[in-house]
C-alpha angles and dihedrals in degrees: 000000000000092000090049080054091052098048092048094055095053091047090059097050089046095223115163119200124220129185123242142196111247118244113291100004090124086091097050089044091050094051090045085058088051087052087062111046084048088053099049092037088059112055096056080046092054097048089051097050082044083052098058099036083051085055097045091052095050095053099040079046092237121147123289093259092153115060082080092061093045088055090042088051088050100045092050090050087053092043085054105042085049100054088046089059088048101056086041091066096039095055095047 
C-alpha cells in the first residue's frame, strides 16, 4: 500500500532518478580499469610463457612442468572473463 503511494507520488512530480557516480570515484574507477586490463593481458601471457617453457623442456628432455601452468593460465582466463560477465549483469 505504502510502495504503490510512493509510486504514485513520484509519478505525479514527475521526478526521474538517475544514478551517479559519488564524489572522487573517477580514480578508483580508473585503477579498477587498470585491474582488468592486467588481468586479461595475463592469461594469454601466461599461456605463451607456458608455451615456450613447455618447448625448452621437450627439447633439453626435462619433465612436463608446464602443462600445469598452460591449464592455470586457462582456468584464470575463464575465472576472469566470467567474472567480467558477472558484474556485467549485476550492474545492468
Amino acid at each position: 500500500m505504502i510502495h504503490t503511494a510512493v509510486d504514485g507520488f513520484l509519478m505525479v512530480r514527475g521526478d526521474t532518478f538517475a544514478p551517479e557516480a559519488p564524489p572522487g570515484s573517477g580514480k578508483i574507477l580508473l585503477l579498477v580499469r587498470y585491474f582488468t586490463w592486467l588481468a586479461i593481458i595475463s592469461g594469454p601471457a601466461g599461456i605463451a610463457y607456458a608455451g615456450g617453457r613447455f618447448a625448452w623442456e621437450k627439447w633439453n628432455g626435462g619433465p612436463f612442468a608446464s602443462a600445469k601452468t598452460i591449464a592455470g593460465g586457462l582456468l584464470g582466463g575463464i575465472v576472469t572473463t566470467g567474472a567480467g560477465a558477472i558484474m556485467n549483469s549485476l550492474i545492468s
